[in-house]
N, C-alpha and C positions, 0 to 999 in steps of 0.2 A: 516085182510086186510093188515099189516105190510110185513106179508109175502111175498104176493106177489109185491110187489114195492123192498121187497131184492132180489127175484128171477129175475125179469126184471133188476134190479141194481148192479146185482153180476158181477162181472168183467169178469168171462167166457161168461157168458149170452152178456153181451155188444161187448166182441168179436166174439161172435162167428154170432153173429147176424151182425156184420160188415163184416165178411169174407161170410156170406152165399148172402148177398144183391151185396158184389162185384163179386160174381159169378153171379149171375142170371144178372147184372147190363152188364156182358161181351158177353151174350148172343144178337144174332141175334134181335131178338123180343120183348127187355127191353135196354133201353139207362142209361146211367149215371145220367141222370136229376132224374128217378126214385130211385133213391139210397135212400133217406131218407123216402120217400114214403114206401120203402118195408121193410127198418129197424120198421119204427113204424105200420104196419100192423105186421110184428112178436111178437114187443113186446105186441099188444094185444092180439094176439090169444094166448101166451103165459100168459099172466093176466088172461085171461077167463079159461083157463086150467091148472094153478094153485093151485088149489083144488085137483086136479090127482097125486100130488105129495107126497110121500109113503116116510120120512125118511129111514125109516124100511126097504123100502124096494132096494131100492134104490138111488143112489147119487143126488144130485141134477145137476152136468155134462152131467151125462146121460138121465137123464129126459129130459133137454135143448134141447141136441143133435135130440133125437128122436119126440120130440114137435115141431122144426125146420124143422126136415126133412118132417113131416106132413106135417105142412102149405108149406112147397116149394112146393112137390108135387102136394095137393089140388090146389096152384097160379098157377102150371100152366100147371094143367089140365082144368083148367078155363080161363087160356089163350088163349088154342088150342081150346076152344069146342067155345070161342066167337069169334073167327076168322073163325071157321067152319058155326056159323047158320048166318050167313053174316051180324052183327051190326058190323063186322072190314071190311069195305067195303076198297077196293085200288081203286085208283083214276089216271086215264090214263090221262098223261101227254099230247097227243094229242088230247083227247076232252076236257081238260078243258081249256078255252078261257081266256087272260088278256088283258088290255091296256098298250100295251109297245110303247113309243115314239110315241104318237097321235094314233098306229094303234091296231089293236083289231089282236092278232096272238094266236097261241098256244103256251103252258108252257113248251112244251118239246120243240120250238125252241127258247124262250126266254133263256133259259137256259143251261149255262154251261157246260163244262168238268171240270173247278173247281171250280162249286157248287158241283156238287159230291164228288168231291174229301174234299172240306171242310166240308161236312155234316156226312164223313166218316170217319173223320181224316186221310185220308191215304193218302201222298203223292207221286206223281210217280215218277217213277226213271228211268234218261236215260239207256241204254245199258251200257254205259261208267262207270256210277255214281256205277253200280250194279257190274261190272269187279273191279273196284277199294275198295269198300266195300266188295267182297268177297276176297280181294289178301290180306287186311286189317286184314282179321278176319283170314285168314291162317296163315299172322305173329304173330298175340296174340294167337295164339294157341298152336303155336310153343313156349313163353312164359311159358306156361301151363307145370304141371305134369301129367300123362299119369290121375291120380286121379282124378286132378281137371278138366281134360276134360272130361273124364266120368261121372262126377256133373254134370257141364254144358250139355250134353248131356241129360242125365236122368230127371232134372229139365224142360225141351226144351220140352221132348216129352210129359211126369205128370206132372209137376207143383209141385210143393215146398213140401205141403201136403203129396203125395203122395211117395216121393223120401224121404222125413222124417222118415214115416211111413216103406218102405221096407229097409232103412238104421240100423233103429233101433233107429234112434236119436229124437231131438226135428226139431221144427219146425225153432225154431231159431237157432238153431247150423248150418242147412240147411243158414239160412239168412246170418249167423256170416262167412261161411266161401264165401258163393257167395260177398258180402262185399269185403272181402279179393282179392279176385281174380280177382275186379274189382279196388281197386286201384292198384294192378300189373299191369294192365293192361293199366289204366289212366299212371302209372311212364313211361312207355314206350315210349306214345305222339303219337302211330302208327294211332288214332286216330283225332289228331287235324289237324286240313287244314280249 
C-alpha cells in the first residue's frame, strides 16, 4: 500500500497532475473553481491503477503520463456524452423569471454587459485602448532579438510545452528565458500609464 501513496506523491506525479487539471481547468466546459476537484479525481484513479505498474517494465514517468492521459480522456468523454443525454440542460435567460425591484422580469433583461464580462474575466477594450496596446507591443518588439521574437511567437501559437519539446530544451529554460524577456521589457516602462 506504501507504494502507491509514493506513486501519487512523487513530485512528477504532483506536477504533472497540476499541469494536466490547469489544462482542462482552461477549457470552455470546466472553470477554475474545478482545479482541485480534477487533481484529486487523477490522484485516485491513479491509486486504483497502481498495481499496473511494471518496474521492469517500465518508468514510473511514463506509467503517470499514460494513466493521466487515460483518465483525461475517459472525463471528458463523460463530459460530452452528459451534455448530449440532456442531465446538462442550458437554461434561457428569457424564460427564466426573477424579482428585480418589486417587479417579476426576465434574467436576460435583469442583466448586464458586465455581468458577462465579469463572469468571463475578459475585459472590453475601446478601439483606442486596443490602437495604443498594439503601437505598445510593436515598441517592445522592437526591443526584442529576431530570436527572442520567434519565442514569443512560437510560445503564442503552442504554449510552453510544446515549443520546449520542438526546441530540444526543457520546459523551464522555455520559462527561464520568457522571464528574461519580460523584464527587458518591464526596464523599458513602454508599458506603464
Amino acid at each position: 500500500m506504501a507504494e502507491r501513496y509514493e506513486i501519487v506523491a512523487h513530485p512528477f506525479t504532483v506536477a504533472h497532475i497540476e499541469i494536466k487539471a490547469q489544462q482542462l481547468c482552461r477549457r470552455a466546459d470546466f472553470s477554475k473553481s474545478d482545479f482541485d476537484d480534477l487533481c484529486q479525481d487523477m490522484r485516485i484513479y491513479l491509486m486504483e491503477k497502481s498495481h499496473l505498474l511494471d518496474p521492469d517494465r517500465g518508468c514510473l514517468e511514463a506509467f503517470v503520463t499514460k494513466t493521466i492521459k487515460t483518465w483525461v480522456a475517459m472525463r471528458l468523454r463523460y463530459h460530452k456524452r452528459t451534455r448530449r443525454n440532456g442531465s446538462h440542460m442550458a437554461i434561457s435567460l428569457e424564460g427564466t423569471l426573477v424579482v428585480y425591484q418589486g417587479e417579476i422580469k426576465s434574467l436576460g433583461a435583469v442583466l448586464l454587459e458586465e455581468d458577462g464580462h465579469r463572469l468571463t474575466r475578459i475585459a472590453p477594450m475601446s478601439a483606442m485602448d486596443r490602437l495604443e496596446l498594439r503601437d505598445a507591443l510593436d515598441v517592445a518588439m522592437q526591443h526584442l532579438t529576431a530570436n527572442e521574437r520567434a519565442l514569443l511567437h512560437e510560445v503564442a501559437e503552442n504554449g510552453i510545452e510544446p515549443t520546449a519539446k520542438s526546441r530540444g530544451v526543457s520546459t523551464r529554460q522555455i520559462g527561464n528565458s520568457l522571464a528574461r524577456i519580460r523584464q527587458r521589457i518591464e526596464k523599458t516602462g513602454i508599458f506603464e500609464k
